[in-house]
C-alpha positions as CSV (number, residue, x, y, z in Angstrom):
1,X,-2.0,-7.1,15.1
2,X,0.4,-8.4,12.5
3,X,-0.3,-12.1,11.2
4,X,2.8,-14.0,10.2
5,X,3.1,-17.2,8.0
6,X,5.5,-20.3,7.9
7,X,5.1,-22.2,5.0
8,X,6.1,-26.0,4.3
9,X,6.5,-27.5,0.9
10,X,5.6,-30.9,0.9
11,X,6.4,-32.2,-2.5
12,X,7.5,-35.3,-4.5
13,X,11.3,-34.9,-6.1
14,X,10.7,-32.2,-8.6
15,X,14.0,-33.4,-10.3
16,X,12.6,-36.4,-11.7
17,X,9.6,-34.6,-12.9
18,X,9.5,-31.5,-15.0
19,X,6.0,-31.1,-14.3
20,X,5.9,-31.4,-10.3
21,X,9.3,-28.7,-10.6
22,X,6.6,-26.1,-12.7
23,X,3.8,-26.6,-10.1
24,X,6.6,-26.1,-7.4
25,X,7.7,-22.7,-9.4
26,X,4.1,-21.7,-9.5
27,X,3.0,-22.2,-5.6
28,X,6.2,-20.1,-4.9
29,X,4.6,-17.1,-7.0
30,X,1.3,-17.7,-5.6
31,X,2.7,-18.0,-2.5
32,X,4.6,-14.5,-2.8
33,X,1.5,-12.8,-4.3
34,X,-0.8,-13.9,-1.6
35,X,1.8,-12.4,1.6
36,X,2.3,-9.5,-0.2
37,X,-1.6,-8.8,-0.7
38,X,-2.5,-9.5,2.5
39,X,0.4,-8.2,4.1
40,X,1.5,-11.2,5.6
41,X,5.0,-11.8,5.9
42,X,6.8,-15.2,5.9
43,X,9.1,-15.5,8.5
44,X,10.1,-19.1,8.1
45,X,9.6,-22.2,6.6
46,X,9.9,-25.8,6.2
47,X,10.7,-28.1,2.3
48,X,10.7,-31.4,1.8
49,X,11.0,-32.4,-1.5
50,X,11.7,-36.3,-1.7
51,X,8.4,-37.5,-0.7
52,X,8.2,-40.4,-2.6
53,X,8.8,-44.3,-2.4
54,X,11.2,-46.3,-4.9
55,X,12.0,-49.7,-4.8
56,X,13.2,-49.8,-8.4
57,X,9.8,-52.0,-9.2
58,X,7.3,-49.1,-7.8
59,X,6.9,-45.5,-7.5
60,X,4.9,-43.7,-5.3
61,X,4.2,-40.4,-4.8
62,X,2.7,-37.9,-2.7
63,X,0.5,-35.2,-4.0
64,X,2.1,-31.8,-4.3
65,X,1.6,-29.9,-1.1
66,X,1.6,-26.2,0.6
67,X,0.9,-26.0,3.9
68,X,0.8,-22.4,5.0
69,X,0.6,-22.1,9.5
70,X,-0.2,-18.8,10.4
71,X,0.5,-17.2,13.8
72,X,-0.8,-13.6,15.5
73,X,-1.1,-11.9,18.9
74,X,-4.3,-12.5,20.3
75,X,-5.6,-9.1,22.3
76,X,-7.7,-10.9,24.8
77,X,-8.2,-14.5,24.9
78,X,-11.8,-14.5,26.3
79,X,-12.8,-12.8,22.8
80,X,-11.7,-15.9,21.0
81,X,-14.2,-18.2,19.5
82,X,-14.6,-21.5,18.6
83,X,-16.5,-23.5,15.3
84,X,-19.4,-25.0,17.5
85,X,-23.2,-23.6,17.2
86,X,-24.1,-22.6,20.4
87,X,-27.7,-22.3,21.0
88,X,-30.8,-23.1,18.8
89,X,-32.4,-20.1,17.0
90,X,-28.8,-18.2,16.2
91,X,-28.7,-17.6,13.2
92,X,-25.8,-18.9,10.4
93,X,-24.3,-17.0,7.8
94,X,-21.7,-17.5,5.3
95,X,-18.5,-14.8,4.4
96,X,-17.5,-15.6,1.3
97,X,-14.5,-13.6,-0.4
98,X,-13.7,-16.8,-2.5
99,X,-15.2,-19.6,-4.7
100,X,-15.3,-23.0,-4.1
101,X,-14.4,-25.2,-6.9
102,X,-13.8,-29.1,-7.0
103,X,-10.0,-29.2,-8.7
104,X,-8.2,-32.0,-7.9
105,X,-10.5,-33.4,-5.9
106,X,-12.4,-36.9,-5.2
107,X,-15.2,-36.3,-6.8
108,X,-13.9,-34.7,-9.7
109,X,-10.4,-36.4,-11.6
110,X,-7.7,-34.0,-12.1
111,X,-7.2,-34.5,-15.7
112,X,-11.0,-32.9,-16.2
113,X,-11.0,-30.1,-13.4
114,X,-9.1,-27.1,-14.7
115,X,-11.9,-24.8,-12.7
116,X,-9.7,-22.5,-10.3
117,X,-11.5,-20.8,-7.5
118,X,-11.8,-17.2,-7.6
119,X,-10.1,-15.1,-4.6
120,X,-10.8,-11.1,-4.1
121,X,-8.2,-10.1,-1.8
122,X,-9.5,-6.7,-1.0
123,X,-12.9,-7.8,-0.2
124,X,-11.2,-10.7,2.0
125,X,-9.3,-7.5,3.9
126,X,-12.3,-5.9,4.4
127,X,-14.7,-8.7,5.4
128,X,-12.0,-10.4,7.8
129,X,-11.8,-6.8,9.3
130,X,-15.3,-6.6,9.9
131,X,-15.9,-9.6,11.5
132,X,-13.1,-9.1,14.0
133,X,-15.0,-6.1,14.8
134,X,-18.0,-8.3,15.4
135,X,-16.3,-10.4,17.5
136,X,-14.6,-7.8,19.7
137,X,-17.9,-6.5,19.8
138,X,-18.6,-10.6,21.6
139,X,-21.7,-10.5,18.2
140,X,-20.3,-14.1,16.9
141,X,-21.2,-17.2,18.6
142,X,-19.2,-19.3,16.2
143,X,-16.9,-19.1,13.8
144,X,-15.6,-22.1,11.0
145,X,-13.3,-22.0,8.1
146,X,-14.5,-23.4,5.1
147,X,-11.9,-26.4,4.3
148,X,-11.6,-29.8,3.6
149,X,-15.0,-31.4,2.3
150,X,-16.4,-27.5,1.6
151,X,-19.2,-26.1,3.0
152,X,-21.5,-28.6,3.4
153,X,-19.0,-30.5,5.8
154,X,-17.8,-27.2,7.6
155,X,-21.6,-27.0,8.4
156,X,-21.9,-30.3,9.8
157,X,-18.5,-29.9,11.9
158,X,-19.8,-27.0,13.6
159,X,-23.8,-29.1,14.3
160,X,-21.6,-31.7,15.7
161,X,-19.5,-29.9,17.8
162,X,-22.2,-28.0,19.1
163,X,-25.0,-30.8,19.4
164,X,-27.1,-29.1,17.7
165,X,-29.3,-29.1,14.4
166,X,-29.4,-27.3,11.4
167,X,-31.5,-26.0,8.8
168,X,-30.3,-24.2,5.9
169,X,-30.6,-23.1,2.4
170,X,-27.5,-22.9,-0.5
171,X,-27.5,-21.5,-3.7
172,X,-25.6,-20.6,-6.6
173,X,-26.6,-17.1,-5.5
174,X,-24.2,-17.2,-2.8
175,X,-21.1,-16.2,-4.9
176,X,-22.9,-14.2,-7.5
177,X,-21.0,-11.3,-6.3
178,X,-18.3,-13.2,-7.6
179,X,-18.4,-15.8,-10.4
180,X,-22.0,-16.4,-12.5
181,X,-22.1,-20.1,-11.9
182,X,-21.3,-22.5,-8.8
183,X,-23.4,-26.5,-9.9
184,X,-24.6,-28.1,-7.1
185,X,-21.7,-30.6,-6.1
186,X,-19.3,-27.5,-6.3
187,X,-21.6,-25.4,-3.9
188,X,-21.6,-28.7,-1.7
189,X,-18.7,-30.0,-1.2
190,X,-15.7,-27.3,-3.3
191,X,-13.1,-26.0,-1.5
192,X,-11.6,-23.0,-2.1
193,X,-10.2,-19.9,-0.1
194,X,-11.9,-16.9,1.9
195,X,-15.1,-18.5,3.1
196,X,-16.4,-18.1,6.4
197,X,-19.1,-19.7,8.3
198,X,-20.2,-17.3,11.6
199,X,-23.2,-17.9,13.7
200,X,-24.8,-15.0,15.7
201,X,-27.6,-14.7,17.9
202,X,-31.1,-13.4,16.9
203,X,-31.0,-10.7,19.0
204,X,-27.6,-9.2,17.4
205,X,-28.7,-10.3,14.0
206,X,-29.4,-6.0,13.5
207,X,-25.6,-4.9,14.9
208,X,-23.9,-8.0,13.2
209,X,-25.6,-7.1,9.8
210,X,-24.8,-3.7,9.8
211,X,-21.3,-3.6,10.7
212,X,-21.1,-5.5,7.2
213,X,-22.8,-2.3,5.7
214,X,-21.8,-1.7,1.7
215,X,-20.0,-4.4,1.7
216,X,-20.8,-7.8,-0.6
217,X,-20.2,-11.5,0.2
218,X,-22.3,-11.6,3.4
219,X,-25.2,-14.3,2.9
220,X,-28.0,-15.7,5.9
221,X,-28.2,-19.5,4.7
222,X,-29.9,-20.8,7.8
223,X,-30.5,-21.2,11.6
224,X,-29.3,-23.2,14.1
225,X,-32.6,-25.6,15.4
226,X,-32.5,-28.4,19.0
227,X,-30.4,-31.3,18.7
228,X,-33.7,-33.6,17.7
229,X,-34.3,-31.5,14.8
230,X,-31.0,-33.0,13.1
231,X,-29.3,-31.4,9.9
232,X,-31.0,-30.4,7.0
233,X,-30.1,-28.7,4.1
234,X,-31.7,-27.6,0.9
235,X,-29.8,-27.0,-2.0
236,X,-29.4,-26.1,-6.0
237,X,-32.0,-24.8,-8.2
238,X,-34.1,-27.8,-7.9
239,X,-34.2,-27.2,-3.9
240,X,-33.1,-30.9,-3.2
241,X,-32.8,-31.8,0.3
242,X,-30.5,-33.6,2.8
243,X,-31.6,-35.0,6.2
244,X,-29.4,-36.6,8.7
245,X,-30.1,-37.1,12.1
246,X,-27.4,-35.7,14.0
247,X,-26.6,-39.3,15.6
248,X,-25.8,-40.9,13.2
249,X,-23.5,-38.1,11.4
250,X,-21.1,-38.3,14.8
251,X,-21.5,-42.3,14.9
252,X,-19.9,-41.6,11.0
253,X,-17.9,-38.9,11.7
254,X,-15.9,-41.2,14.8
255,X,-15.9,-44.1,12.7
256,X,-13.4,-45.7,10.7
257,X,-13.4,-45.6,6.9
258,X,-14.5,-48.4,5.1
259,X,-11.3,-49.4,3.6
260,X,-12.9,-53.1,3.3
């Protein structure tokens, strides 16, 4: 099946700003490298490039911004799967062809984070290869992107979605394969690209292992436990822990931010 792309450019005047213009030049080669390593061609897209507010007193701005929608034939529908655990004892692992890294992000001001995450585009091939196999093979229960808020979040999207508990274990180790350090508030909460959450039942936990043979980047963190066990997760060299009782991380999760 062929994937195609449609990016949109969402970015403040890069006329006014010689720096915003470079960053524009730069996602446009990134942009081009990325389609032509994975072989995905763009077949439309979408700019808008006066995305701020002047009144001649202020001026604001939006962050500079690629948003990249992707679009493919699905063979059979019933094969597709969604980001919620499904039953207690399957068990979670994570796919990772990429780092995460905290760049430009809350927790971490711009100005200090020059820390790009790492991307192997042949192992991202071959891993997102083999887990389609794995799911034509109906092996994975769930599936989840590792986005916004990183890996500890894509974790708790897929408890809540699911109503069900968690318990599981991140390291550093994770992404040895691929950089020699990862800190804790990177491995918890940094974004990055070709990462990969799947959960698979014990039972298949033999098949779905070994269609993965001689490849790297394929990690067991945890299992998914009964809705009363809530969501735990150990992390970091220290092994500190996190324990939420799933209530009250949907009661958050539905709630308004606390803006006041």
């Amino acid at each position: 099946a062929v994937t195609a792309l449609v990016d949109n450019f969402c970015w403040p005047d890069p006329l006014k700003d010689p720096q915003k213009a470079g960053a524009l030049v730069r996602a446009c080669y990134g942009l081009r490298e990325a389609a032509l390593k994975l072989k995905t061609p763009l077949i439309s897209g979408k700019d808008s490039m006066k995305n701020d507010f002047d009144d001649g007193r202020l001026r604001l701005s939006v962050l500079p911004t690629l948003l990249v929608s992707s679009l493919a034939m699905v063979p059979d529908a019933g094969l597709a799967v969604s980001s919620d655990f499904k039953q207690a004892g399957d068990l979670v692992y994570l796919l990772s062809a990429g780092t995460p890294s905290l760049l430009a992000s809350q927790l971490v001001p711009a100005a200090s984070a020059f820390d790009l995450p790492c991307f192997d585009e042949h192992l991202a091939i071959s891993l997102y290869r083999r887990l389609y196999q794995a799911i034509s093979q109906r092996l994975v229960r769930s599936c989840h992107d590792v986005s916004d808020g990183g890996l500890a979040v894509c974790l708790a999207e897929s408890a809540m979605g699911g109503n069900l508990g968690l318990k599981a274990e991140l390291n550093a180790n994770l992404f040895a394969h691929l950089t020699p350090e990862c800190d804790d508030a990177t491995l918890l909460f940094g974004e990055g690209p070709g990462m990969i959450v799947a959960s698979v039942a014990k039972e298949n936990q033999k098949q779905f292992e070994e269609g993965f043979a001689g490849l790297a980047g394929l990690n067991l963190i945890g299992s998914v436990l009964e809705t009363a066990s809530g969501y735990t997760l150990k992390f970091g060299q220290s092994g500190e822990t996190i324990r939420l009782e799933l209530s009250s991380m949907i009661e958050a999760f539905q709630s308004a931010l606390p803006f006041e």
